[in-house]
Gaussian input, Z-matrix of N, CA and C with variables (Angstrom, degrees):
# hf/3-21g

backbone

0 1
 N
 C     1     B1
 C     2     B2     1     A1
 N     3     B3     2     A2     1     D1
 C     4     B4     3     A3     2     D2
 C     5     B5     4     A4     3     D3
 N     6     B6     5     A5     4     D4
 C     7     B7     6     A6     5     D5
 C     8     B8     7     A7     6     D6
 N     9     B9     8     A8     7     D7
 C    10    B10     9     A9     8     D8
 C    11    B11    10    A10     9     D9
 N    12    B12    11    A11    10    D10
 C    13    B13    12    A12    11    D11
 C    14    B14    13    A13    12    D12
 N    15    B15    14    A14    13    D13
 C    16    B16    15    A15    14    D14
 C    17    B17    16    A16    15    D15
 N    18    B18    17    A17    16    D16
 C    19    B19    18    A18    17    D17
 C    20    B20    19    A19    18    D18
 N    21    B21    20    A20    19    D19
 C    22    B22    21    A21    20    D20
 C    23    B23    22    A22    21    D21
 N    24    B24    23    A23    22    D22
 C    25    B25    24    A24    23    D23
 C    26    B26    25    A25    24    D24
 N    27    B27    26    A26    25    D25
 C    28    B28    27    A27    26    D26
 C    29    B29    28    A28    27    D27
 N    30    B30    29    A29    28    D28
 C    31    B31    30    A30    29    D29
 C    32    B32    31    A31    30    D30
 N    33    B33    32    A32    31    D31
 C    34    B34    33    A33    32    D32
 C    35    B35    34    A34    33    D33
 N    36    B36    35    A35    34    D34
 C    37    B37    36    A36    35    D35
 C    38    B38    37    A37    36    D36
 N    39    B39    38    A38    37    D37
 C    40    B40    39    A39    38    D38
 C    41    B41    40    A40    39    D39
 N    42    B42    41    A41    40    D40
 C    43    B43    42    A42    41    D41
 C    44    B44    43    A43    42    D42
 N    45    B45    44    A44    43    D43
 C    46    B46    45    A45    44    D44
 C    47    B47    46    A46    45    D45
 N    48    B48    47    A47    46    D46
 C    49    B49    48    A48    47    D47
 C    50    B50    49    A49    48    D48
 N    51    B51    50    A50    49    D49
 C    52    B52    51    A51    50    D50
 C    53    B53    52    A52    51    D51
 N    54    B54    53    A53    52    D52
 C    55    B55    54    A54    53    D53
 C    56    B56    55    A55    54    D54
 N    57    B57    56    A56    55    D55
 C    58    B58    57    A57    56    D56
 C    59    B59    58    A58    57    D57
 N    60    B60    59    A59    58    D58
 C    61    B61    60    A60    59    D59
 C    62    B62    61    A61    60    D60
 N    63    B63    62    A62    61    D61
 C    64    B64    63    A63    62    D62
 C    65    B65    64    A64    63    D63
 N    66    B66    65    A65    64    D64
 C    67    B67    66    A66    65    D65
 C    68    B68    67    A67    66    D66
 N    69    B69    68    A68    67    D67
 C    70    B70    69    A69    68    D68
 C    71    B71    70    A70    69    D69
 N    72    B72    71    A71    70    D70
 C    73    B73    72    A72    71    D71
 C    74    B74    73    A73    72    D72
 N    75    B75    74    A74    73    D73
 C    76    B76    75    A75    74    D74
 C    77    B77    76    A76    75    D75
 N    78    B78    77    A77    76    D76
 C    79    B79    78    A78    77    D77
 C    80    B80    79    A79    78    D78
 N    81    B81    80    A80    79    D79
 C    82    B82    81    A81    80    D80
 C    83    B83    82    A82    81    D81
 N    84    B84    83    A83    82    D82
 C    85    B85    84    A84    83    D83
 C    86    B86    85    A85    84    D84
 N    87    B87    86    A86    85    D85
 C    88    B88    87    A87    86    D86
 C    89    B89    88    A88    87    D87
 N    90    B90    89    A89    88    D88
 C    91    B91    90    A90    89    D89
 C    92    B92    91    A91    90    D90
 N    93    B93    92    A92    91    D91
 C    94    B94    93    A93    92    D92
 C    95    B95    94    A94    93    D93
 N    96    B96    95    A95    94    D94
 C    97    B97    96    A96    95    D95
 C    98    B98    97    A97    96    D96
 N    99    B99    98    A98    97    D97
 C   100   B100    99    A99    98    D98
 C   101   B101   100   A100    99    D99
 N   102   B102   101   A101   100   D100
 C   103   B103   102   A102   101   D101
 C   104   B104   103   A103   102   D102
 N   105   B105   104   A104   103   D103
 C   106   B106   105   A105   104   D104
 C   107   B107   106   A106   105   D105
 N   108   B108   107   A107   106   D106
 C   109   B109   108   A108   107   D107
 C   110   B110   109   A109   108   D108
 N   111   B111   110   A110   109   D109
 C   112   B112   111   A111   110   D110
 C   113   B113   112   A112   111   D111
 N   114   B114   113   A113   112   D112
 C   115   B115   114   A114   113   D113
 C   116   B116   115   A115   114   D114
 N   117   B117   116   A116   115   D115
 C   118   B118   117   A117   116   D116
 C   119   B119   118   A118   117   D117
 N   120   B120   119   A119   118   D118
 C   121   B121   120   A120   119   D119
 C   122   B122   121   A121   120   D120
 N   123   B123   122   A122   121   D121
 C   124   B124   123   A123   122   D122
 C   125   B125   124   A124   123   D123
 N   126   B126   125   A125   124   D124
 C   127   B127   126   A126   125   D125
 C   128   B128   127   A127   126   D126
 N   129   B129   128   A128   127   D127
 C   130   B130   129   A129   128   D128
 C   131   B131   130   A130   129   D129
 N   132   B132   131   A131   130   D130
 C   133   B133   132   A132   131   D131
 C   134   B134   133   A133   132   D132
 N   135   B135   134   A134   133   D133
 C   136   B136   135   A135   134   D134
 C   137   B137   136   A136   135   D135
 N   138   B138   137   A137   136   D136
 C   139   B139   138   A138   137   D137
 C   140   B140   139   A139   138   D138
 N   141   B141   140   A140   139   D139
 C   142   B142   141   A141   140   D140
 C   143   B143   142   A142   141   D141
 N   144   B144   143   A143   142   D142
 C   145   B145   144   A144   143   D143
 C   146   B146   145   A145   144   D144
 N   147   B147   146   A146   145   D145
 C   148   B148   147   A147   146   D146
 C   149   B149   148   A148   147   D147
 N   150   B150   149   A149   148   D148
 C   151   B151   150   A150   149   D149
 C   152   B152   151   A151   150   D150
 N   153   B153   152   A152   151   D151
 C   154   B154   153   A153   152   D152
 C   155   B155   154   A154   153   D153
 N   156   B156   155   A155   154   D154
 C   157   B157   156   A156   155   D155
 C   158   B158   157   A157   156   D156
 N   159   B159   158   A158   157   D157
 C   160   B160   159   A159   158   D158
 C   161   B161   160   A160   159   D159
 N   162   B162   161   A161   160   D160
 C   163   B163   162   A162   161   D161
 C   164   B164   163   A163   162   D162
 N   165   B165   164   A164   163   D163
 C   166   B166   165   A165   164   D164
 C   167   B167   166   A166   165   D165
 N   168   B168   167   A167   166   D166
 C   169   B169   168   A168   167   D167
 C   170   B170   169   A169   168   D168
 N   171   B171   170   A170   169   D169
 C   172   B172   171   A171   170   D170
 C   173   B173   172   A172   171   D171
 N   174   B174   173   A173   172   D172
 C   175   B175   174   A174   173   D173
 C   176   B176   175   A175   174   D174
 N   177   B177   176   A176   175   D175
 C   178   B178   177   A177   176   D176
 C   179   B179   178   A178   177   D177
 N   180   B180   179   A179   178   D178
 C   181   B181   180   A180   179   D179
 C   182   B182   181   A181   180   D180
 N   183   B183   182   A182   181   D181
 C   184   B184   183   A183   182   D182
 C   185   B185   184   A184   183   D183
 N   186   B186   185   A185   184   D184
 C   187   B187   186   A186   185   D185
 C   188   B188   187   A187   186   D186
 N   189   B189   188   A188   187   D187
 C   190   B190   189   A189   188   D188
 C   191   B191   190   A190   189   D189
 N   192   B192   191   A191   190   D190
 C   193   B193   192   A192   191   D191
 C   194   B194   193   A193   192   D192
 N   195   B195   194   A194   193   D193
 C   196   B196   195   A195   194   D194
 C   197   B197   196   A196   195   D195
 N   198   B198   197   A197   196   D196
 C   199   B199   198   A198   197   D197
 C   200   B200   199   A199   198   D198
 N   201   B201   200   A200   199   D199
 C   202   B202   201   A201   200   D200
 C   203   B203   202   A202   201   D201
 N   204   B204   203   A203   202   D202
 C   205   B205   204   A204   203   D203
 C   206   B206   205   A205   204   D204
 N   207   B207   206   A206   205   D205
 C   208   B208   207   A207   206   D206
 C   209   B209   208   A208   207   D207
 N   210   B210   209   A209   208   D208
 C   211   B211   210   A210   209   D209
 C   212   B212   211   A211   210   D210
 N   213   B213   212   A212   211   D211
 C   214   B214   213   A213   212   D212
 C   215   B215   214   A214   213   D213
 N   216   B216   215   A215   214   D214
 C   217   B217   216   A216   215   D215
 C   218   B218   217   A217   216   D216
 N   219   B219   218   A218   217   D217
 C   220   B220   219   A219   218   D218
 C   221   B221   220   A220   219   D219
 N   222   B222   221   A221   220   D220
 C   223   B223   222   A222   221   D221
 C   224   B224   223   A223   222   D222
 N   225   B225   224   A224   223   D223
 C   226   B226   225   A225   224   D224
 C   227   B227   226   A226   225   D225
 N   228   B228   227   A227   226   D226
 C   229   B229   228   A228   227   D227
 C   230   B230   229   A229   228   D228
 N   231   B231   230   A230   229   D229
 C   232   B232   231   A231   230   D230
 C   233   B233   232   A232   231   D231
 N   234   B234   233   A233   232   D232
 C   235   B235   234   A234   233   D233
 C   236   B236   235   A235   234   D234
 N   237   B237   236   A236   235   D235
 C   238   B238   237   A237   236   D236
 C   239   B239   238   A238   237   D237
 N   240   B240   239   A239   238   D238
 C   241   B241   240   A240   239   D239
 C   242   B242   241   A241   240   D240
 N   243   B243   242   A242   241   D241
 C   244   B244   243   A243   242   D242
 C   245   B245   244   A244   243   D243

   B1=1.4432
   B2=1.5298
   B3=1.4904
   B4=1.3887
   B5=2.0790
   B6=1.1308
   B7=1.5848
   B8=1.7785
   B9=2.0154
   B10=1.8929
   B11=1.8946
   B12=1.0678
   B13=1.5690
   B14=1.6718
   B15=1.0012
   B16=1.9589
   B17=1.7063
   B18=0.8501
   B19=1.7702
   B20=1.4424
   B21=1.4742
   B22=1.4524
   B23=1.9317
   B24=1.7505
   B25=1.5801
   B26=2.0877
   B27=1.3347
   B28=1.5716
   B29=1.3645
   B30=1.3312
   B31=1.7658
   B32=1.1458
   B33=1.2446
   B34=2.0439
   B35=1.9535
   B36=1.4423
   B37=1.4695
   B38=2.0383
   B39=1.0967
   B40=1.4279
   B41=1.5496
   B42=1.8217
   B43=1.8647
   B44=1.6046
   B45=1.6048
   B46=1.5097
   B47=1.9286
   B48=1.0949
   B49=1.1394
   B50=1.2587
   B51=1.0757
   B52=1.4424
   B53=2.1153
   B54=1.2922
   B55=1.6884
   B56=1.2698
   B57=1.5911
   B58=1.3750
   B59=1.8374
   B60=1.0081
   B61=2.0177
   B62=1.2712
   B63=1.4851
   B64=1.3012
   B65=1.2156
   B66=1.7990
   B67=1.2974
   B68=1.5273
   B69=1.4297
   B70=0.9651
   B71=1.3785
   B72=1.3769
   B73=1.5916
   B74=1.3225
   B75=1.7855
   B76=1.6487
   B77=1.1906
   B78=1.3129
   B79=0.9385
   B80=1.7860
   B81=1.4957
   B82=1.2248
   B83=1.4009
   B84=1.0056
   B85=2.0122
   B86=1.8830
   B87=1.7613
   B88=1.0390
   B89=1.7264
   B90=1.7909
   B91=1.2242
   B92=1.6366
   B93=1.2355
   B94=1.1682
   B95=1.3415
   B96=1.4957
   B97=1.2395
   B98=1.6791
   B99=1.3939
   B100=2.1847
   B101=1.6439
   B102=1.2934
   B103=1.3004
   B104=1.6224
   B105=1.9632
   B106=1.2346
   B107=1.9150
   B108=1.2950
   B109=1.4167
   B110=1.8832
   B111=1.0311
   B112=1.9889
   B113=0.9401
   B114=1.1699
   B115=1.9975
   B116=1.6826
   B117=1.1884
   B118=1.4577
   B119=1.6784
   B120=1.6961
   B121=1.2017
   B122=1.6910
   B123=1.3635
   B124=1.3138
   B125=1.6445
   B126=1.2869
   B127=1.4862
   B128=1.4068
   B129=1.4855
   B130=1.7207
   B131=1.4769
   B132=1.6829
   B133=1.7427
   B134=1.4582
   B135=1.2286
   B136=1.4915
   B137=1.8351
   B138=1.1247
   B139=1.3333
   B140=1.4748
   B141=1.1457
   B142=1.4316
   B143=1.2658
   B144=1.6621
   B145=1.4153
   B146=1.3011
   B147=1.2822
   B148=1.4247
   B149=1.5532
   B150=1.6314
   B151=1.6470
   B152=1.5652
   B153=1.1778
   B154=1.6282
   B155=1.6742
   B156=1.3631
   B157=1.6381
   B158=1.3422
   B159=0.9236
   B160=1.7974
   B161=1.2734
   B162=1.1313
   B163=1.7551
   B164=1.9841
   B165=1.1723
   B166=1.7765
   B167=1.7463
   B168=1.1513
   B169=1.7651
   B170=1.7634
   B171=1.0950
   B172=1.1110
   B173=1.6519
   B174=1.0939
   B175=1.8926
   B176=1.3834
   B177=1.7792
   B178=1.3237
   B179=1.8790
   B180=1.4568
   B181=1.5434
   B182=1.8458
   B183=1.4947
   B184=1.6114
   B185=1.5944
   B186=1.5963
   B187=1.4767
   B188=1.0583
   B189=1.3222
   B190=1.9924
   B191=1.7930
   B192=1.3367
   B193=1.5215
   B194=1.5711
   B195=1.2532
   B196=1.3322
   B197=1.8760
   B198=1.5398
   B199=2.2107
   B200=1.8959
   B201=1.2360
   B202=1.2076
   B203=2.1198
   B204=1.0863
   B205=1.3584
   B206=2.2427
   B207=1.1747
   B208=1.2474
   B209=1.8246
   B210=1.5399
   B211=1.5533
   B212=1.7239
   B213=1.3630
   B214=1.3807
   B215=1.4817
   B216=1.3955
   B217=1.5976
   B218=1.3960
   B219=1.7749
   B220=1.3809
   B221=1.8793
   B222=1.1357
   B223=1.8665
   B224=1.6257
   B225=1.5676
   B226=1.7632
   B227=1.1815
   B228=1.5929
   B229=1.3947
   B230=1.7754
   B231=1.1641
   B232=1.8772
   B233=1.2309
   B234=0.8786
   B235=1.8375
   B236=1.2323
   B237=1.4727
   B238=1.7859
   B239=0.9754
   B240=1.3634
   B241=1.2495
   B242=1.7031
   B243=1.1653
   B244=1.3276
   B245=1.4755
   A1=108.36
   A2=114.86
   A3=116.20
   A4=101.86
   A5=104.93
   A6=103.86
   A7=128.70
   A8=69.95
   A9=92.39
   A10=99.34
   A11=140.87
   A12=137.97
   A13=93.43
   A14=131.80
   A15=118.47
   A16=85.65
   A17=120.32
   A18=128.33
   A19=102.09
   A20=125.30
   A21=125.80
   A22=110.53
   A23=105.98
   A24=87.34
   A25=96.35
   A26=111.57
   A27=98.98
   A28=123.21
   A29=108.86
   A30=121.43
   A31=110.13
   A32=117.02
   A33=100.85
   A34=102.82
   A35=108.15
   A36=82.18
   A37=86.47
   A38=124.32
   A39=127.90
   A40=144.84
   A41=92.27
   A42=98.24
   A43=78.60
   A44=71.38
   A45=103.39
   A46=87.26
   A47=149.35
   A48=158.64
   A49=114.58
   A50=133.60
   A51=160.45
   A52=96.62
   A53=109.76
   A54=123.28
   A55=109.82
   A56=89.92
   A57=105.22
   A58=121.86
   A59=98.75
   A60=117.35
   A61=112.36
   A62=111.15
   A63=96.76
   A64=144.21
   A65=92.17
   A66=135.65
   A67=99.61
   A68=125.43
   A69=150.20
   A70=129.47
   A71=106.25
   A72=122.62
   A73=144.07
   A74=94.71
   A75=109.15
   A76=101.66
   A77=141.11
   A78=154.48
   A79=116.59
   A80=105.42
   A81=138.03
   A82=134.81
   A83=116.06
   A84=114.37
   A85=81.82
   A86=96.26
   A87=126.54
   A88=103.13
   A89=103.53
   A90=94.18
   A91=112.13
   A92=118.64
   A93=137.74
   A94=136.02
   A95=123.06
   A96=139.10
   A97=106.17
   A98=102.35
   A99=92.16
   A100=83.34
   A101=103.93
   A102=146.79
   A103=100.76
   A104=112.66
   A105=129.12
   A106=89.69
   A107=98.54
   A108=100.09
   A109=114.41
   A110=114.32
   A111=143.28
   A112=123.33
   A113=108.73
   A114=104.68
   A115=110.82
   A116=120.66
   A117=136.18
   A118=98.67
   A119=113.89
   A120=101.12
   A121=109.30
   A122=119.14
   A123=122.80
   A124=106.58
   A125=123.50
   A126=127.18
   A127=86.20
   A128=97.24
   A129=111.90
   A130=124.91
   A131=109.22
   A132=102.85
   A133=103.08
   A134=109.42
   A135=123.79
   A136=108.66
   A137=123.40
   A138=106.33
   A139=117.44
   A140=128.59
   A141=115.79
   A142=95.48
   A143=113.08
   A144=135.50
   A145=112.73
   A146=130.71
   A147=144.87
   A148=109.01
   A149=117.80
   A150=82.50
   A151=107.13
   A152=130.18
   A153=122.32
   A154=83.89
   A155=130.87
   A156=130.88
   A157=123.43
   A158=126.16
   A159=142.92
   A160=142.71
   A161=107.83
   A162=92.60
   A163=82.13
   A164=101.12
   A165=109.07
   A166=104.55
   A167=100.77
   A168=100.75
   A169=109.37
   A170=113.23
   A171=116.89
   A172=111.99
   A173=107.71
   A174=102.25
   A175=99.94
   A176=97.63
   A177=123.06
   A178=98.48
   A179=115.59
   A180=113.83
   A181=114.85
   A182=94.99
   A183=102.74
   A184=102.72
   A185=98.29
   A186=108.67
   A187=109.16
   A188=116.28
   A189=115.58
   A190=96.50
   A191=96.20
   A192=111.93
   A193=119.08
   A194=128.45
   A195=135.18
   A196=90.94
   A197=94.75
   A198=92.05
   A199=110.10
   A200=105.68
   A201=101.36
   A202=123.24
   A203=111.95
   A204=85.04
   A205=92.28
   A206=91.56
   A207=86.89
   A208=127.63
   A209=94.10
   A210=94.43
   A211=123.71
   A212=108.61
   A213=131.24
   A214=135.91
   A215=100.99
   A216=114.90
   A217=136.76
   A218=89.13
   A219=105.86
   A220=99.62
   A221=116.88
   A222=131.56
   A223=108.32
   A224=115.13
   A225=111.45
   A226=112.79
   A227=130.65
   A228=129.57
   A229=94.59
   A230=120.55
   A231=130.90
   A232=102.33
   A233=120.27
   A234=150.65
   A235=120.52
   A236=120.60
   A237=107.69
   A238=127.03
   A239=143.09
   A240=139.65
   A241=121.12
   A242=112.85
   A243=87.36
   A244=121.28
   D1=140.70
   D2=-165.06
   D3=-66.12
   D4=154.56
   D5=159.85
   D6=-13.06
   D7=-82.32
   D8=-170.79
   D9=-63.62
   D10=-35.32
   D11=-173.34
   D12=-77.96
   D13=-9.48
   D14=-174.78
   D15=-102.47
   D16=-44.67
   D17=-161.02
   D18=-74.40
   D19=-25.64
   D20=156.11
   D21=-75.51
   D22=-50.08
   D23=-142.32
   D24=-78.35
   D25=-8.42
   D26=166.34
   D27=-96.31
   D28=21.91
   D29=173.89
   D30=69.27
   D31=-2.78
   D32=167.94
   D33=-40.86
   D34=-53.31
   D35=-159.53
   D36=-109.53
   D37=159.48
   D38=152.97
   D39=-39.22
   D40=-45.63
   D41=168.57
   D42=-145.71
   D43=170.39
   D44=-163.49
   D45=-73.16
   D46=-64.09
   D47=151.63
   D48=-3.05
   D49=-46.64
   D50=-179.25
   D51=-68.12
   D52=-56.15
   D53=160.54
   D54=-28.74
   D55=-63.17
   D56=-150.73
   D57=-78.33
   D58=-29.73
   D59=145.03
   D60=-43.20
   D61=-55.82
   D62=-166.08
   D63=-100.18
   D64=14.75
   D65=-175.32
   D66=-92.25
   D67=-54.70
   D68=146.50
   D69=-14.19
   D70=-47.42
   D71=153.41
   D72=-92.13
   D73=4.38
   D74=-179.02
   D75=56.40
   D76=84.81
   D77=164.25
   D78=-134.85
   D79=-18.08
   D80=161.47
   D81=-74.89
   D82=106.86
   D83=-156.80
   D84=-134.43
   D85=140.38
   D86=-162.24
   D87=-149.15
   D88=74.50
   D89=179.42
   D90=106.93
   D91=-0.64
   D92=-130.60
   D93=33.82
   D94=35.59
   D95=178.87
   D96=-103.08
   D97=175.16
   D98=-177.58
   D99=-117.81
   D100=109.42
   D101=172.46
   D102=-51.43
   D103=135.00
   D104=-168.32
   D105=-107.23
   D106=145.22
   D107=-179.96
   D108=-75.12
   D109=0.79
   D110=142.84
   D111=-73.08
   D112=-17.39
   D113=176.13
   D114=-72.04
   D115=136.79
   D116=-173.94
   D117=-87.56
   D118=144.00
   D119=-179.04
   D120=-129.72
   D121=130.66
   D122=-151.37
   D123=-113.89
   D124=167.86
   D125=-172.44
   D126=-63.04
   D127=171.18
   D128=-173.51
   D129=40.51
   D130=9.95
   D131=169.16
   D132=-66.05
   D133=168.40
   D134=173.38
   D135=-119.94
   D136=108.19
   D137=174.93
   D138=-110.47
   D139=175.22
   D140=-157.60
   D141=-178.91
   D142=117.34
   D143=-164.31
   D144=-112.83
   D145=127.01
   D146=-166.65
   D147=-90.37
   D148=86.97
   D149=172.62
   D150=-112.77
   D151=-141.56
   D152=-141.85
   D153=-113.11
   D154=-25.19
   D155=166.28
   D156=-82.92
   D157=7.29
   D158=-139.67
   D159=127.41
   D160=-140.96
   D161=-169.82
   D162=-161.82
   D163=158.19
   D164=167.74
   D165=-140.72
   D166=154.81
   D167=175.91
   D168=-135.64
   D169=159.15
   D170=-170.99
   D171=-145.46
   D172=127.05
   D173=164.20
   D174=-92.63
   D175=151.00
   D176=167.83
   D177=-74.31
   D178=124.82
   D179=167.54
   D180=-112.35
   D181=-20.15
   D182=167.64
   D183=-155.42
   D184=-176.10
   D185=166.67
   D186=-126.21
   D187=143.81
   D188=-166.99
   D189=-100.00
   D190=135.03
   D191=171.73
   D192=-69.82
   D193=2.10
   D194=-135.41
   D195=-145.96
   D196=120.68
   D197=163.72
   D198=-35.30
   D199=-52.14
   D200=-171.58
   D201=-140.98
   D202=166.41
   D203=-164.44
   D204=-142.34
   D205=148.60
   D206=-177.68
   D207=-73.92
   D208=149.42
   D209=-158.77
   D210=-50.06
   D211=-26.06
   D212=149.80
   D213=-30.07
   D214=-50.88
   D215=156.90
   D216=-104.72
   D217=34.75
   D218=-173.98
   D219=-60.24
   D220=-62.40
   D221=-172.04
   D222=-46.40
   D223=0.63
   D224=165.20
   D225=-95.80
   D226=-13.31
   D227=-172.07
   D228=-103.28
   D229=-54.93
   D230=-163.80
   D231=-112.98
   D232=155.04
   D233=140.09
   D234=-101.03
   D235=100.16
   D236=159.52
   D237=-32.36
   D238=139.97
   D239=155.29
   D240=-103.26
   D241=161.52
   D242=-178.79
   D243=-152.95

C-alpha cells in the first residue's frame, strides 16, 4: 500500500491530502529516508514524521485491507515509538 493511502487509512493523518503535503514537504521519513508519496509500505517499516514540536515514529505491524479503518484498531496496523 502506497505511503500517503496507509498514513490516511490508520488515522495517523485525517485525509489522504493532508499525507500527501506532507510527503510533499519531506517531512515524511520511511526508513529514515524522505519518503515519495509512491513508496509502498511493508511490515516492519518504520515511519517517522517530522512536526515543528518534535518528531513521532511508528512501525508498520500490518497492512489494512480496507480505505480506512477505525480509530480503535488503530494498534493492529502501528506501534508508537518513542
Amino acid at each position: 500500500m502506497r505511503i500517503d493511502k496507509f498514513l490516511n487509512a490508520v488515522n495517523i493523518t485525517k485525509r489522504r491530502a493532508v499525507a500527501q503535503d506532507m510527503i510533499a514537504s519531506q517531512v515524511v521519513l520511511l526508513n529514515d529516508r524522505v519518503a515519495k508519496a509512491s513508496k509502498n509500505v511493508e511490515v516492519g517499516d518504520i515511519i517517522k514524521i517530522l512536526y515543528l514540536k518534535g518528531e513521532k515514529s511508528y512501525r508498520v505491524l500490518g497492512i489494512p485491507t480496507t480505505k480506512s479503518t477505525p480509530k480503535s484498531r488503530q494498534d493492529e496496523y502501528v506501534k508508537e515509538l518513542s
